[in-house]
C-alpha positions as CSV (number, residue, x, y, z in Angstrom):
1,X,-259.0,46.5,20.7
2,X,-258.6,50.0,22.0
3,X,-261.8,50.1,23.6
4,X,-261.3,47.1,25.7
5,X,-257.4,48.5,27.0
6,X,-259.3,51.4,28.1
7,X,-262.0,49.3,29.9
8,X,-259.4,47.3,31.3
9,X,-257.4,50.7,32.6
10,X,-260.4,51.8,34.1
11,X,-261.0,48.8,36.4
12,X,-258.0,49.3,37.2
13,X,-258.2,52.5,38.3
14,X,-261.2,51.7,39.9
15,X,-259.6,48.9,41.8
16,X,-257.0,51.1,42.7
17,X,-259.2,54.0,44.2
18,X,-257.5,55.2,47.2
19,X,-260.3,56.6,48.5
20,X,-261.4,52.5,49.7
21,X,-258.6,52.3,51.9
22,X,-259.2,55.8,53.5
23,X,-263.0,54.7,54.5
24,X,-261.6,51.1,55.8
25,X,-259.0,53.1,58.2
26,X,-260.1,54.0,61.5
27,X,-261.1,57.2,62.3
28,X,-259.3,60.1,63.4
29,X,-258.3,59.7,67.1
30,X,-258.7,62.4,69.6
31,X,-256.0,64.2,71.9
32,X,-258.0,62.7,74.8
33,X,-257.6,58.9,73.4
34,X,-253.8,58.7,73.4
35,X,-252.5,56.0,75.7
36,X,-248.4,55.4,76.0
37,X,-246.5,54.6,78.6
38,X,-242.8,55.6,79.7
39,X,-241.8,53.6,82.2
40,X,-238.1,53.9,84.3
41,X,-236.4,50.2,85.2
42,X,-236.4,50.1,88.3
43,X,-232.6,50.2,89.7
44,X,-231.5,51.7,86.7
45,X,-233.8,54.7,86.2
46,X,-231.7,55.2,82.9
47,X,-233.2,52.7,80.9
48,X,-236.6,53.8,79.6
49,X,-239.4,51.5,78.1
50,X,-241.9,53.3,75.6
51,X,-244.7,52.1,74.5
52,X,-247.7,52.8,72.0
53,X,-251.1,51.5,73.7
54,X,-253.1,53.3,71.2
55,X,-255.3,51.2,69.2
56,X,-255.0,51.7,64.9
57,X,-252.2,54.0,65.4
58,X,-248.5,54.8,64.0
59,X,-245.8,55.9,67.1
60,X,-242.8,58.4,66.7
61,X,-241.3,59.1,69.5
62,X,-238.8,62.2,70.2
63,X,-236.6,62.1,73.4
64,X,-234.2,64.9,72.8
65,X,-231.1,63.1,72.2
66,X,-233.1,60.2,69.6
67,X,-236.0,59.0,68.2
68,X,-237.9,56.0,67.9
69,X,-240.8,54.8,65.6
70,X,-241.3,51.8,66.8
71,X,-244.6,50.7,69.1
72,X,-242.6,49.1,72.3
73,X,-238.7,50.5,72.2
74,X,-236.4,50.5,75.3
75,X,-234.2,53.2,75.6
76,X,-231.0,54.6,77.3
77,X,-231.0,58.4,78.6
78,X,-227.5,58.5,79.8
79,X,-227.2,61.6,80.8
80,X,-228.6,63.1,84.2
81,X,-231.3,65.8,84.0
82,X,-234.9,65.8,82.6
83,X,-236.2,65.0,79.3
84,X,-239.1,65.8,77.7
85,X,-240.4,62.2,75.9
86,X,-243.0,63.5,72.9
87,X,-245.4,60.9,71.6
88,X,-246.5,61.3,68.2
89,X,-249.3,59.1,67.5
90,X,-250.1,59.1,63.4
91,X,-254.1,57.5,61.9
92,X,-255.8,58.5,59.1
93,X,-253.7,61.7,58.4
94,X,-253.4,63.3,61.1
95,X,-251.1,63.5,63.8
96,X,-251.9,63.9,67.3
97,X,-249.2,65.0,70.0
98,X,-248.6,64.8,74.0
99,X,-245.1,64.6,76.0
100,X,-244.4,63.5,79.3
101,X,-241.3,64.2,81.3
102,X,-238.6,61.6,82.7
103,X,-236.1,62.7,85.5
104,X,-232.8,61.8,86.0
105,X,-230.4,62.0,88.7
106,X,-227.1,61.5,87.8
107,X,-225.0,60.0,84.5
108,X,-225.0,56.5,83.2
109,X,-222.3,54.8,84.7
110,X,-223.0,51.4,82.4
111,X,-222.9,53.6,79.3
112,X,-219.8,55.6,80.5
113,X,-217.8,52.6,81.8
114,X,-215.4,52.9,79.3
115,X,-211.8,54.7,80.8
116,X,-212.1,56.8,76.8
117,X,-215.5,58.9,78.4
118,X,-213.3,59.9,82.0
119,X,-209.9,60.9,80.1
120,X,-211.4,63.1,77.5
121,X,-214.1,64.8,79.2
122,X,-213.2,64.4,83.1
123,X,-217.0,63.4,83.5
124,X,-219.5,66.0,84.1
125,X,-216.7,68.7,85.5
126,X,-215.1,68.6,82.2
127,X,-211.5,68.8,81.0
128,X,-209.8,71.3,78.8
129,X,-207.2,70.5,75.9
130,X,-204.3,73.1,74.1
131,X,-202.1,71.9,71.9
132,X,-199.2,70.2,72.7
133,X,-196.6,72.8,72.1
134,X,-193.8,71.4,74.3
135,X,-194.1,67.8,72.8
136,X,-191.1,66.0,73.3
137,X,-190.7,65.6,68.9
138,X,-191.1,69.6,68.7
139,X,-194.5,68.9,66.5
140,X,-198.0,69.2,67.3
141,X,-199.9,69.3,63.6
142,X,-198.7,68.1,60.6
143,X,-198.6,64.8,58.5
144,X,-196.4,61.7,58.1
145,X,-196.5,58.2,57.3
146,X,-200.0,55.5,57.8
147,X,-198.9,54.8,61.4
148,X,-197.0,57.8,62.2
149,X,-197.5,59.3,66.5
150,X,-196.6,62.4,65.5
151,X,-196.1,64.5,62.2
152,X,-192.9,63.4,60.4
153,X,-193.0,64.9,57.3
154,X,-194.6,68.2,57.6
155,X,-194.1,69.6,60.9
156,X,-195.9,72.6,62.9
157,X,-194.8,73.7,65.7
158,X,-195.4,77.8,67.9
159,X,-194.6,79.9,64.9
160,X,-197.3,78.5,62.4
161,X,-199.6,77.7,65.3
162,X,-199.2,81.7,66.1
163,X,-199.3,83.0,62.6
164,X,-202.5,81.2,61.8
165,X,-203.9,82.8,65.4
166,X,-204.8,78.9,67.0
167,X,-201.9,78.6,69.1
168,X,-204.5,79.5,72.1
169,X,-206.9,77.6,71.3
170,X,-208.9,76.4,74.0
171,X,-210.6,73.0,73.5
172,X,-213.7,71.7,76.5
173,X,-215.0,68.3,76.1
174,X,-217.8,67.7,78.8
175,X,-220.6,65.1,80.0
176,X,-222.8,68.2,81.8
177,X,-226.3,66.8,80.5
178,X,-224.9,66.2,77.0
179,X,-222.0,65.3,74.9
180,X,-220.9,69.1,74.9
181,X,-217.9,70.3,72.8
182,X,-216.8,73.9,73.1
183,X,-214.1,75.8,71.1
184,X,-212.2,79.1,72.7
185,X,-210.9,80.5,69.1
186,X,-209.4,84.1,68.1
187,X,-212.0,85.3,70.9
188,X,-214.7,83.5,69.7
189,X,-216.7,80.9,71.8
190,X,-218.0,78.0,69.9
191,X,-220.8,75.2,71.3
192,X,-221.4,72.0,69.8
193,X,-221.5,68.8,70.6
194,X,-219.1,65.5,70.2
195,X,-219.8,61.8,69.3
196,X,-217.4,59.3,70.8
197,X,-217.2,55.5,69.3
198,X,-215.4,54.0,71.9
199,X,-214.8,50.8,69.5
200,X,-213.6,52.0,66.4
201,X,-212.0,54.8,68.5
202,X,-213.3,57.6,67.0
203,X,-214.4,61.2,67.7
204,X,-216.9,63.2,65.3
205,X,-217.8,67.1,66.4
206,X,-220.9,68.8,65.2
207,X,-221.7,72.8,65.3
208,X,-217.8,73.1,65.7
209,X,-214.5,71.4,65.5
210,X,-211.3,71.2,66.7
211,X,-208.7,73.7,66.7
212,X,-207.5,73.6,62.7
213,X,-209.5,70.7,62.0
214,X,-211.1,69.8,59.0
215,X,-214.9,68.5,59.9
216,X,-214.4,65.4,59.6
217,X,-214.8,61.9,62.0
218,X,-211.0,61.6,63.6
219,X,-209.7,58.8,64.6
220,X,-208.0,58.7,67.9
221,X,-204.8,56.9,68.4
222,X,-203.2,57.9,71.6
223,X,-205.6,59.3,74.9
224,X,-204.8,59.5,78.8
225,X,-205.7,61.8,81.0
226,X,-203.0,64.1,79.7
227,X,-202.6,63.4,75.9
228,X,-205.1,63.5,73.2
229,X,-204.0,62.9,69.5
230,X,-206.2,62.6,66.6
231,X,-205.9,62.0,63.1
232,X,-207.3,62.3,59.6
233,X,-206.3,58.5,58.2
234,X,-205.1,58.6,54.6
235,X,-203.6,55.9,52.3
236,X,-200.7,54.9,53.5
237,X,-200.4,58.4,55.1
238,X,-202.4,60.5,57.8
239,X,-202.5,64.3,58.9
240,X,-202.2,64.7,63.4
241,X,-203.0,66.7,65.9
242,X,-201.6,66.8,69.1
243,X,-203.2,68.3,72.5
244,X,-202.5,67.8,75.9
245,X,-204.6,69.1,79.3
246,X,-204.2,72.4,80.4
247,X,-201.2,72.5,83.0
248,X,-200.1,69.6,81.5
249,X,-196.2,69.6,80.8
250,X,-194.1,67.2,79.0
């Protein structure tokens, strides 16, 4: 009985030999032999088609601010400036490589319509938030209750703010070819970049943060082109932050 379960394994095996499927792929293609194409709509030069016209071939495509592994994707570059589209094309093991540049001219204003985009960042010029020391409650961090405006039960105001070295804090949100977030802190200058949901309303900031923050997403519950507050949302509870624009006064 032994000696037909190891029979049996070995057809198996056999069956199972990957080296079949690696002389039924096609062979290697050459640099030479990519075709793709990356075509601009025209109208709306910031919607993109790609598309893999390489025969027995995997696509991955890398546009700087995404990427794509489908064969045909359509895609939005909302900011203006040029991008560097790199096809990956994938067969038989290896992985052949060729880019081609797209322009653009100026932002997206489809992807942008929303007011959120113009009152946080002032567009392309950006705009720069403090905190909002001479709000009218006398608090600009703190904590309070699950739908609290400003902190209620812990409150910081110029004296805390000064002691922990923030209170001049300079915050720049900006649509100058990116998302780009930059922190003015204790005399260091800090670059990142921001994500803004405009539907669920909330703001997450990577290689920095705001001023005190905590890394996390915040939600946004009160913005105009004066008055930013965020908020870590608890249980029945939430911590706040309260900025304003530069020159701004209450």
């Amino acid at each position: 009985m032994k000696r037909i379960h190891l029979a049996y394994a070995l057809l198996l095996l056999a069956a199972c030999d990957p080296r079949e499927d690696r002389e039924n792929m096609p062979a290697p293609v050459d640099r030479a032999q990519l075709k793709f194409s990356v075509t601009q709509q025209a109208g709306y030069d910031n919607k993109v088609m790609l598309e893999n016209q390489t025969a027995g071939t995997i696509a991955y495509w890398d546009y700087g601010i995404g990427i794509s592994n489908k064969q045909k994707d359509t895609i939005i570059l909302p900011f203006a400036g040029t991008y560097n589209i790199k096809f990956y094309a994938y067969s038989q093991g290896r992985t052949r490589k060729r880019f081609r540049q797209c322009y653009r001219n100026k932002n997206d204003a489809n992807y942008f319509s929303n007011p959120m985009w113009n009152q946080l960042t002032n567009g392309v010029a950006g705009k720069v938030w403090v905190w909002a020391i001479d709000e009218p409650n006398g608090a600009c961090y703190g904590n309070g209750s699950g739908g609290a405006l400003t902190p209620e039960w812990w409150r910081v105001g110029v004296p805390d703010l000064t002691s922990w070295g923030v209170l001049n804090d300079e915050m720049t949100f900006d649509l100058n070819g990116a998302a780009n977030f930059t922190k003015v802190s204790k005399g260091k200058t800090e670059k990142g970049f921001f994500a803004l949901d405009t539907v669920k309303k909330t703001i997450k900031i990577t290689g920095s943060d705001i001023s005190n923050g905590k890394n996390i997403t915040y939600t946004i519950v009160k913005i105009n082109n004066n008055e930013l507050t965020v908020v870590e949302q608890g249980d029945g509870w939430r911590n706040l932050w309260l900025f304003k624009r530069k020159g701004f006064a209450y």
